[in-house]
C-alpha positions in Angstrom: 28.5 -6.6 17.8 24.6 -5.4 18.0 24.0 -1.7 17.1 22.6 -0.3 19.8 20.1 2.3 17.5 18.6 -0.9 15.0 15.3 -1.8 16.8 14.2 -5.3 17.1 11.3 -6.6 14.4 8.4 -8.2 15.6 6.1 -9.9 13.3 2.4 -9.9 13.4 -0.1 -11.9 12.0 -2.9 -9.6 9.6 -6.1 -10.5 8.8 -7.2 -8.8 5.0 -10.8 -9.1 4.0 -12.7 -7.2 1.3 -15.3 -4.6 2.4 -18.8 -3.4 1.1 -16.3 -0.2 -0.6 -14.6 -3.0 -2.1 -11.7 -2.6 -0.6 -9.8 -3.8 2.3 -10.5 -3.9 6.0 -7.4 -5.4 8.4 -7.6 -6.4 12.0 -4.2 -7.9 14.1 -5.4 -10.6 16.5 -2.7 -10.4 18.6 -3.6 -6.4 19.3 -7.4 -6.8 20.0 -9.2 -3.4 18.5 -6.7 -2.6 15.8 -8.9 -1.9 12.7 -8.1 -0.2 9.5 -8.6 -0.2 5.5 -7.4 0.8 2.9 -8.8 1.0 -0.7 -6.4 -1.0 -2.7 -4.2 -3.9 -0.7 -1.3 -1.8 -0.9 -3.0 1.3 1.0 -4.4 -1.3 3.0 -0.5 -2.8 4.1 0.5 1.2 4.4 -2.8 1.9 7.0 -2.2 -1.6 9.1 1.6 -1.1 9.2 1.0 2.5 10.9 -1.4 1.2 12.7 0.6 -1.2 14.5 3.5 1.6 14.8 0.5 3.9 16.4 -0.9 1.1 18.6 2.9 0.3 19.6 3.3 3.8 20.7 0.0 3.7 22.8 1.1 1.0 24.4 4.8 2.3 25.2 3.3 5.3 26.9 0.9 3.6 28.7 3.5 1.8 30.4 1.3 -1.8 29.1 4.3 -2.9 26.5 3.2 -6.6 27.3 2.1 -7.3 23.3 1.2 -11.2 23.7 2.2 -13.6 20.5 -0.4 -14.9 18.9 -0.3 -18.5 17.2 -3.0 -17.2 15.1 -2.3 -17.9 11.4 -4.4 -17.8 7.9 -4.6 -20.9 5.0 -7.2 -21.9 3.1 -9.3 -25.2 3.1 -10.5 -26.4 -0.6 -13.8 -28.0 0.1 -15.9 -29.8 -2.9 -19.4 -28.2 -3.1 
């Protein structure tokens, strides 16, 4: 039997790329206009994973909870140069 106060999980895909403060900026593809960063990687989880709660919440209250899956995904491609 389902408790009826655990909320569901939903995964998202993040993007993590170093900045010009040589730290971390993140953007979520599937919520277009999320931004955030972070100093280290770690602050840089912390910021997008309230940032997704905080975009969540937007959403919810402006009645648009209709977050669209992305098949967006990250691996890298070894190229000889």
């Amino acid at each position: 039997m389902k408790n009826p106060k655990m909320k569901k999980e939903k995964h998202f895909t993040a993007f993590f790329e170093t900045n010009e403060l040589r730290g971390y900026t993140v953007t979520v593809p599937s919520l277009p206009g999320l931004v955030t960063e972070g100093r280290t990687f770690e602050e840089a989880k912390r910021m997008a994973h309230d940032a997704i709660k905080c975009y969540i919440a937007g959403l919810k209250k402006s009645e648009k909870n209709d977050i669209k899956d992305s098949d967006t995904g990250s691996f890298q491609i070894a190229v000889a140069i």
